[in-house]
C-alpha positions as CSV (number, residue, x, y, z in Angstrom):
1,X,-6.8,-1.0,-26.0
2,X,-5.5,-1.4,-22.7
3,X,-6.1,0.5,-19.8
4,X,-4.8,0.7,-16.2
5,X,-5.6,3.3,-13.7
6,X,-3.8,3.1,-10.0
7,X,-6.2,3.8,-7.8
8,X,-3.4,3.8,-4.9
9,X,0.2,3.8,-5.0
10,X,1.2,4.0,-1.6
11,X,2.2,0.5,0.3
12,X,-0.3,0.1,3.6
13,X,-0.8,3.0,5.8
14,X,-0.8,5.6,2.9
15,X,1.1,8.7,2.6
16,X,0.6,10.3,5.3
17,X,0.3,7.4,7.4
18,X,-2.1,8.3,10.4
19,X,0.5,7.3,13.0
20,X,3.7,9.0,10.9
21,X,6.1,11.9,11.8
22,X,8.8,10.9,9.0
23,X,9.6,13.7,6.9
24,X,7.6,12.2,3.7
25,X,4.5,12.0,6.0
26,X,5.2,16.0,7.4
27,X,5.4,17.4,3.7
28,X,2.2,15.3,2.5
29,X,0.2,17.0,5.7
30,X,1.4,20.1,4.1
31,X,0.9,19.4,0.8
32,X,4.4,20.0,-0.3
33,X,4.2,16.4,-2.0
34,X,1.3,14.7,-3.2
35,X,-0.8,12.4,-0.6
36,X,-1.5,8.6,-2.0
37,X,-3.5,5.6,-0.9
38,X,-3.2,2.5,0.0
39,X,-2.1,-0.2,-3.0
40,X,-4.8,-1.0,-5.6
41,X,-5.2,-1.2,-9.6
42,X,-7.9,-0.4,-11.6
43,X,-7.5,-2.4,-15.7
44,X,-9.8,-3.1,-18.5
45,X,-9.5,-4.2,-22.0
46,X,-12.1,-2.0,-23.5
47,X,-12.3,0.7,-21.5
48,X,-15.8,0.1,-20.8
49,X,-15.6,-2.9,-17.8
50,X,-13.1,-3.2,-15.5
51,X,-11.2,-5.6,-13.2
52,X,-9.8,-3.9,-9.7
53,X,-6.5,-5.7,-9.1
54,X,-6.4,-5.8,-4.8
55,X,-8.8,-3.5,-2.8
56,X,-7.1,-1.3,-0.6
57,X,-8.6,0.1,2.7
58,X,-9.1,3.1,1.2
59,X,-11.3,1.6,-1.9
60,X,-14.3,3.6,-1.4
61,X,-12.8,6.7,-1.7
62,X,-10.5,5.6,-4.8
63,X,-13.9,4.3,-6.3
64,X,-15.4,8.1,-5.8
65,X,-12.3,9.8,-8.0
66,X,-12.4,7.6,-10.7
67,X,-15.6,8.6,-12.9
68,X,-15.0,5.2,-15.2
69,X,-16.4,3.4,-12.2
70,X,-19.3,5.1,-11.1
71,X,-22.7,3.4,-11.5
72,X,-24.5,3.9,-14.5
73,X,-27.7,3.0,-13.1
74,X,-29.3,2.0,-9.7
75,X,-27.0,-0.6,-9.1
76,X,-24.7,-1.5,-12.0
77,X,-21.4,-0.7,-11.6
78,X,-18.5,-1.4,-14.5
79,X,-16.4,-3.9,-11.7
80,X,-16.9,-7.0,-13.2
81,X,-14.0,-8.4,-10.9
82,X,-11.5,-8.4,-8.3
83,X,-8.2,-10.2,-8.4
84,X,-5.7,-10.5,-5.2
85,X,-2.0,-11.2,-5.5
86,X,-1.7,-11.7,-1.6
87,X,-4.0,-11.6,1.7
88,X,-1.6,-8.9,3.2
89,X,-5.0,-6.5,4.8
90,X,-3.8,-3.4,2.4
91,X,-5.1,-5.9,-0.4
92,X,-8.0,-7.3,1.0
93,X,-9.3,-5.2,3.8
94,X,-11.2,-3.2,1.0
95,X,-13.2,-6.3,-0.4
96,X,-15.9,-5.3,2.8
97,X,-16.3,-2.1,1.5
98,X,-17.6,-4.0,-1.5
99,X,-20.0,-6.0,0.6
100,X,-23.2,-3.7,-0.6
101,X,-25.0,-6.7,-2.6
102,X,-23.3,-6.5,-5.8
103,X,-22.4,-8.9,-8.0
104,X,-18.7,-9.5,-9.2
105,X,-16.3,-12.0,-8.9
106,X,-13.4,-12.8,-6.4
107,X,-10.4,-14.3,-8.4
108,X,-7.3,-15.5,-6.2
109,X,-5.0,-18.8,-5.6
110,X,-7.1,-21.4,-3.4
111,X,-4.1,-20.4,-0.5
112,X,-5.5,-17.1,-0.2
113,X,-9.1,-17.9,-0.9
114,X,-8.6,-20.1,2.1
115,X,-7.6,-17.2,4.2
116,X,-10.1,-15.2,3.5
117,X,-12.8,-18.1,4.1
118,X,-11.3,-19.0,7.4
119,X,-12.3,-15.5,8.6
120,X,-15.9,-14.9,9.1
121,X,-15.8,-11.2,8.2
122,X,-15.7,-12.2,5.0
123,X,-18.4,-13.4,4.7
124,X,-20.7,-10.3,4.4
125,X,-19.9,-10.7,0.7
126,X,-23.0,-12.7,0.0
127,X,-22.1,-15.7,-1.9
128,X,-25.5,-15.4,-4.2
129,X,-23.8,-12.2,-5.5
130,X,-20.0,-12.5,-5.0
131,X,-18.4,-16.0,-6.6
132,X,-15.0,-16.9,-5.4
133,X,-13.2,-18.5,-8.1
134,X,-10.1,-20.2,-7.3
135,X,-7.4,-19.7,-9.9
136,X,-4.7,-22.1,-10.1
137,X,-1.1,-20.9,-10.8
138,X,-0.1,-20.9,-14.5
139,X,-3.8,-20.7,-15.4
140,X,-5.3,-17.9,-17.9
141,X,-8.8,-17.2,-17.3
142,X,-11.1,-14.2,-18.3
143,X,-11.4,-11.1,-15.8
144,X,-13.4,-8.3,-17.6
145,X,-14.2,-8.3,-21.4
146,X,-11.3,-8.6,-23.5
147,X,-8.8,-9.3,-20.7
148,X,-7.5,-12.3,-19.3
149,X,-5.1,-12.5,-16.3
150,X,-2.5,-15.3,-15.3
151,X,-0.9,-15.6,-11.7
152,X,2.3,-16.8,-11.2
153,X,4.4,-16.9,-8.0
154,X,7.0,-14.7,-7.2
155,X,9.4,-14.6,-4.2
156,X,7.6,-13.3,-1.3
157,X,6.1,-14.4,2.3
158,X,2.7,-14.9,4.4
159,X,0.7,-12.1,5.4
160,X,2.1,-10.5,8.3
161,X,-1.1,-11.7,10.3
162,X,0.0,-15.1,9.5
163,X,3.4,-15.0,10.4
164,X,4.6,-17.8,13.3
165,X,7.5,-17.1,15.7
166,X,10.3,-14.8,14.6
167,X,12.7,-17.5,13.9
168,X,9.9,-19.5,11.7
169,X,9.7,-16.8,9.2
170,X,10.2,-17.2,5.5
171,X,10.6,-13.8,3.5
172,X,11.5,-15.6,0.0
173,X,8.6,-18.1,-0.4
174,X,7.8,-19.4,-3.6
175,X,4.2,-20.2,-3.8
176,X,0.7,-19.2,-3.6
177,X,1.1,-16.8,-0.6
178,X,2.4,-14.1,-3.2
179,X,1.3,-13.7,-6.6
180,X,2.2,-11.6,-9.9
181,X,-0.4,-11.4,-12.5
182,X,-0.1,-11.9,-15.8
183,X,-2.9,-9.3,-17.8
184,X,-3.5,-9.5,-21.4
185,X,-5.2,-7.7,-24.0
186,X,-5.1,-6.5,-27.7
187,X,-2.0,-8.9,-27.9
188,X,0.0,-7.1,-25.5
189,X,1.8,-8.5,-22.4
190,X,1.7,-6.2,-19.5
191,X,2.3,-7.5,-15.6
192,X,1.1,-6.4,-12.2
193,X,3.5,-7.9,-8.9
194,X,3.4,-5.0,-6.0
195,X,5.0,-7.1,-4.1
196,X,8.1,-9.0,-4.4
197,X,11.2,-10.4,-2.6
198,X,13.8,-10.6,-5.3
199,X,13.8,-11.3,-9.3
200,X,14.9,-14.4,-10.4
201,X,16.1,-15.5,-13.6
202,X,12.4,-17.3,-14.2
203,X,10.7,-13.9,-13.4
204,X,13.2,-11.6,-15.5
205,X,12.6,-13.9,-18.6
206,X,9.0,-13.7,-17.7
207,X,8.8,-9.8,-18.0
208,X,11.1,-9.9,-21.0
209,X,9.3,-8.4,-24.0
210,X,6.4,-6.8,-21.7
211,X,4.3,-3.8,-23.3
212,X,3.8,-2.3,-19.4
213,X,5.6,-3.5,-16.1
214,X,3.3,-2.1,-12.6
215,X,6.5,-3.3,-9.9
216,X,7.3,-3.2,-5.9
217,X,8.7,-0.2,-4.8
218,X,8.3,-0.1,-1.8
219,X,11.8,1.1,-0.5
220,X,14.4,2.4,-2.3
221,X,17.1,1.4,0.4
222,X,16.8,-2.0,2.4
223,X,17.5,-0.6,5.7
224,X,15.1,2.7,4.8
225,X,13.0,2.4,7.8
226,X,15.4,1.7,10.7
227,X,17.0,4.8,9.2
228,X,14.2,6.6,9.3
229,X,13.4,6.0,13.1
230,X,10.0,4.2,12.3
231,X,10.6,0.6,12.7
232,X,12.8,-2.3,13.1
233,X,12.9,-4.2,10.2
234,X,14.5,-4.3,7.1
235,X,12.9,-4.4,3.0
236,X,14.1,-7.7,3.3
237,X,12.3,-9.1,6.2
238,X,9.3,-7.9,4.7
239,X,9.6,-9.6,1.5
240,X,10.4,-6.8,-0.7
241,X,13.1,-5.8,-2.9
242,X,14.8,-2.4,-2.6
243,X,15.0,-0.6,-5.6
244,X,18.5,0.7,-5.6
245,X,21.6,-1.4,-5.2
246,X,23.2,-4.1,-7.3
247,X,20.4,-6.7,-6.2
248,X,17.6,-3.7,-6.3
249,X,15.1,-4.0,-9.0
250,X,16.3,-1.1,-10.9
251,X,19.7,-3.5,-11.7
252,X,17.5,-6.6,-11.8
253,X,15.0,-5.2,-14.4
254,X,17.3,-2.7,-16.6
255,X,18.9,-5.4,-19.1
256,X,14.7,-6.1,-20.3
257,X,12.9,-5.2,-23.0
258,X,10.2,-3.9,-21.4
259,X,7.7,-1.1,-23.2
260,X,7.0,1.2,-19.8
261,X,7.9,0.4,-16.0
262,X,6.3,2.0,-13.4
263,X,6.5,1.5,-9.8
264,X,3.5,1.0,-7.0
265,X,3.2,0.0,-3.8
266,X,5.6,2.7,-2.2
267,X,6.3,2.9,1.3
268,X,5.4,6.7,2.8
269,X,9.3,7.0,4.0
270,X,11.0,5.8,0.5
271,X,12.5,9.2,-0.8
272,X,11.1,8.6,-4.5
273,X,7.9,10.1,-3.7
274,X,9.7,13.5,-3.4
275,X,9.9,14.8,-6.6
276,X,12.8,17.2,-6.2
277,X,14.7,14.1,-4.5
278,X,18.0,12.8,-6.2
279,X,16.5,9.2,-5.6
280,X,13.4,10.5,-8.0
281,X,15.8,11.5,-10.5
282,X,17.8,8.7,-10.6
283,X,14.6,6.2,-10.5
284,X,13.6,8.1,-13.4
285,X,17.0,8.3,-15.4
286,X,16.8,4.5,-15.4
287,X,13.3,4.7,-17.5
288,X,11.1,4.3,-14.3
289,X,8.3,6.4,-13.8
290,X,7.0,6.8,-10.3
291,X,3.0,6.0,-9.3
292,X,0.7,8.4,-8.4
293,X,-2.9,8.2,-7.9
294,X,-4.9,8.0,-10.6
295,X,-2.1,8.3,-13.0
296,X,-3.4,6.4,-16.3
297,X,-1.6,4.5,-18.3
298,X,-2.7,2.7,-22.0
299,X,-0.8,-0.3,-23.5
């Protein structure tokens, strides 16, 4: 069977973000709403070896609250891989946590695999133990026993460390910059894709039928953080979908067949992460169920 744990739910910075006086981030500190870290996924098609799905800044701790896995000897650990659906640092700025000599391997598109080669950091994951395997879009491959994955592009943009000039910026890229993946096991079809600039017809017949959707919520409202009074730009110019309106997700995603749809990657302002919020309950009254950390979920 199937099985996903979210490590983090929260987009970067976490809720509470270090730097963040929003009203989300003030009732986390007090402990009037549940803190979350930084965007990662932990899946497995046996329940015995795992594949980590983006590692978050915060991996080591996520790592620490999930017993499933801890070492179960001097240095084996169930991680038999890592996957990245973009180089944005929430996503990869964890993989040199993972630098302590242990064996696993590095799935992503050759785009971001490039990235991370181009930047010498990286390389304290020792190429004897850590392989990098490219992974060509539209390709299935194995990632842990009993459980293959499958990337496919999905509208997004660069990193935001790779972004040119304002005026040169694309937020609705097709390509290898931004990635869903495709998992599957026990013959069901379940999907992974924290990040996202719109859904397209290709991408709602491609979740069509799904057992489990994991999706990009990172605001609810496109103009969320200029509202909020901490920042300037828009869900838009950050390639992400909102999750209300009539182009939201929620509208995008409600005529599927899909088994159980759950969002991720939240950012610590987007009202949803309030549980007595009417945003909460309307999320929910679609069929949506909101991410926590460590929240696990079998297909």
């Amino acid at each position: 069977m199937f099985r996903a744990r979210i490590l983090g739910a929260a987009a970067g910075g976490g809720l509470p973000q270090w730097n963040c006086g929003c009203a989300n981030c003030q009732a986390a500190r007090r402990g009037e709403i549940p803190s979350l870290t930084q965007s990662s996924l932990a899946v497995s098609g046996d329940g015995i070896f795992w594949a980590i799905l983006n590692t978050s800044p915060d991996i080591r701790g996520q790592l620490v609250a999930t017993p499933e896995l801890h070492p179960t000897g001097p240095r084996e650990v169930p991680i038999r891989s890592v996957l990245l659906t973009n180089g944005d640092i929430d996503h990869v700025a964890g993989l040199l946590t993972l630098r302590e000599q242990q064996p696993f391997t590095l799935f992503a598109t050759p785009e971001i695999l490039a990235v991370i080669a181009a930047n010498p950091i990286f390389d304290a994951l020792a190429p004897e133990k850590v392989t990098r395997r490219p992974l060509a879009l539209d390709t299935e491959v194995e990632i842990a026993p009993g459980l293959t994955a499958e990337l496919f592009a999905v509208p997004g943009k660069v990193p935001l460390y790779m972004e040119g000039a304002e005026a040169e910026v694309r937020t609705d890229l097709i390509g290898e910059q931004t990635v869903g993946a495709h998992l599957r096991a026990g013959g069901r079809d379940i999907f992974h894709i924290p990040g996202c600039a719109r859904v397209t017809p290709a991408l709602a017949r491609r979740l069509d039928g799904a057992a489990l959707v994991f999706f990009d919520g990172t605001l609810w409202q496109d103009e969320e953080m200029v509202r909020s009074g901490v920042g300037t730009k828009t869900g838009r110019r950050m390639g992400h979908i909102s999750m209300s309106g009539e182009d939201g997700s929620i509208a995008a995603l409600a005529p599927l067949s899909i088994g159980r749809r759950v969002f991720v990657h939240m950012n610590n302002t987007n009202p949803v992460l309030r549980p007595n919020s009417p945003e909460r309950a309307e999320a929910e009254a679609a069929g949506w169920t909101i991410g926590q950390d460590g929240m696990e979920i079998s297909a």
